[in-house]
N, C-alpha and C positions, 0 to 999 in steps of 0.2 A: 720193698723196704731195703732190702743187698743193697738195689742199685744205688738207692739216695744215699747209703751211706756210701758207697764208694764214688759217686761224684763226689761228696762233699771233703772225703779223703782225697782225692785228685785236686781240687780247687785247694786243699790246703796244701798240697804238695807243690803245686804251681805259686802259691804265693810266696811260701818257705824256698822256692830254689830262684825268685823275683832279688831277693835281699842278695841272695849270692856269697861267700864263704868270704869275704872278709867283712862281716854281719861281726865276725868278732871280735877283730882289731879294733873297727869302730865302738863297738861296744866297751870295750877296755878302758877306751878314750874317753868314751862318754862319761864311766862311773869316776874317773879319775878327776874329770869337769866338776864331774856332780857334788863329789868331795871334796872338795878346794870350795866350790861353792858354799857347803854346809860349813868349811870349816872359818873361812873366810868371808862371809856373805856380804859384807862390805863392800869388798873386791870385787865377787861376782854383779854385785848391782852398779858397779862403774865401769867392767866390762860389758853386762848387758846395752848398761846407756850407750856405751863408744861404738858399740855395733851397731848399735840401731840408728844410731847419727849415724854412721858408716852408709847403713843403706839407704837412708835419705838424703844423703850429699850426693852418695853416686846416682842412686837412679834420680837425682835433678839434673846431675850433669848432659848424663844420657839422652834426657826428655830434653833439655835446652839441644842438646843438639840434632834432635830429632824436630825442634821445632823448626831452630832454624835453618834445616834442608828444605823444609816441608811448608813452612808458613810463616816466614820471619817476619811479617809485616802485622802480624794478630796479637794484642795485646794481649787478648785471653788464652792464645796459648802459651806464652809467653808465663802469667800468672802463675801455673803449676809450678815450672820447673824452680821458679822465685823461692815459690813458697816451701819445696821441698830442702830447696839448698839452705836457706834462712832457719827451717824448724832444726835440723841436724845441724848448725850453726851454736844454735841458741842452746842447746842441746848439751854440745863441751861445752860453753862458754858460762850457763849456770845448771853444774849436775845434781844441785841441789832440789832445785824444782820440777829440773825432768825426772828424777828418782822418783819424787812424788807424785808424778802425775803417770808415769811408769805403776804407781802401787794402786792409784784408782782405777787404770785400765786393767789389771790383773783383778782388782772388786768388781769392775760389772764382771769382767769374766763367769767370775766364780758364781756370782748370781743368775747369770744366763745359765751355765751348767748346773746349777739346784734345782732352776726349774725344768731343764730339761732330763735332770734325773727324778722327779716326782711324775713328771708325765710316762718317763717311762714306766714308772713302776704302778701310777694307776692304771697304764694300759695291759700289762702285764698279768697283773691280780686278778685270780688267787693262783697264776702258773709260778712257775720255777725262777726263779730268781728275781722277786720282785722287791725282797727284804734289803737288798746288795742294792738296787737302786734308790734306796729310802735312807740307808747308810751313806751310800756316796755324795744324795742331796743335803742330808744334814752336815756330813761334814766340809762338805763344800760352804753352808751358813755358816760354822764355826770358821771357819777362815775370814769367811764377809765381817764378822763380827770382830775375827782378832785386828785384821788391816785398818777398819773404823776406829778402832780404839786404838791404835798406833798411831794412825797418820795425823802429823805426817814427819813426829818426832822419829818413827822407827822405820821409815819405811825403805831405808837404805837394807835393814837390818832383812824385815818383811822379804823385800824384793829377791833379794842374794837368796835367804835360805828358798825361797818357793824356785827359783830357776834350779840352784840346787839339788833339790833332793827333784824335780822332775828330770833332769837330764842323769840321775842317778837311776830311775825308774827304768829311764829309757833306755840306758844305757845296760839294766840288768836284761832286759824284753831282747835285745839286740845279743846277748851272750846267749843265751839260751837258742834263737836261732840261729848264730853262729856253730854252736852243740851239735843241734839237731844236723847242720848240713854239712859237718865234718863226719857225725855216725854215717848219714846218706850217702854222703862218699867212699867212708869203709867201707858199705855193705854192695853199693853199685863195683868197686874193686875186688871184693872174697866173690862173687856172685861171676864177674869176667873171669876172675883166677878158675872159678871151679869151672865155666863154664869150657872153658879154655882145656883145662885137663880133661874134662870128660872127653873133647874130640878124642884128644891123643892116645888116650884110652881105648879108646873107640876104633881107630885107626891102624893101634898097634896091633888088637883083635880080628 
């Protein structure tokens, strides 16, 4: 039993030193998003769109030009990159529709994760944490349920705060590991200091 838990202490320590110490700066950044989001959510739902047309203009450009190295003579591959450039086109050009169709892909979302939070938690029962997955799927329907009855008057509003407060979430998960691998560093620097002194100690004896 020692052992599992101390692989499982090592697999966590491997993943917590993966992130790397500036887990916290980014973290900072993230909650400071997060908050302009919440406070702002208008904003963030027309930042969200420009990005996201951002990355559908670029990777069309890309793929255009991967096609035509590759197979400039193929209508069908030709088709993707069109279509990529054109939806991130359309995209700035009406943010009003893309916001809302931005707020039904965040609803299936939420509806795929309810049911994948009810399966976990019928798989789980009667163990330890099964009640947190019956919470997180219901709350996930009360979201399904607020965005339906928003959209697609509010869904500028919708969109903004839900990017919001998750790059806020994420952003706090990121401080905390940022925490954890500056103590790590303390402790791996007092542990060289002591270790260091003992020689010397040792030497002078």
């Amino acid at each position: 039993m020692k052992n599992i838990v101390t692989a499982q202490q090592e697999g966590f320590m491997k993943q917590v030193d993966s992130f790397g110490s500036h887990s916290l700066i980014i973290g900072v950044l993230l909650v400071l998003l997060g908050a302009v989001g919440i406070l702002l959510p208008e904003f963030m739902s027309v930042f969200t769109l420009g990005l996201l047309s951002g990355i559908l203009i670029v990777g069309g450009v890309f793929w255009a030009y991967h096609t035509y190295v590759a197979n400039p003579r193929s209508f069908i591959d030709w088709l993707k990159p069109f279509v990529l450039v054109l939806s991130g086109i359309l995209l700035v050009a009406f943010p009003a529709p893309g916001v809302a169709s931005l707020a039904l892909i965040i609803t299936f979302y939420f509806i795929l994760d309810s049911y994948s939070s009810f399966a976990l938690a019928h798989a789980r029962y009667p163990g330890k944490g099964w009640g947190w997955m019956v919470f997180n799927g219901v709350a996930d329907l009360g979201l399904v349920g607020l965005f339906l009855y928003g959209w697609p008057r509010e869904s500028a509003l919708l969109v903004g705060l839900v990017v919001g407060i998750s790059l806020l979430f994420d952003g706090w998960a990121l401080i905390v590991v940022g925490w954890v691998m500056r103590k790590l560093d303390k402790e791996k620097t007092d542990n060289a200091n002591d270790a260091a002194s003992g020689d010397d100690s040792g030497d002078k004896g």
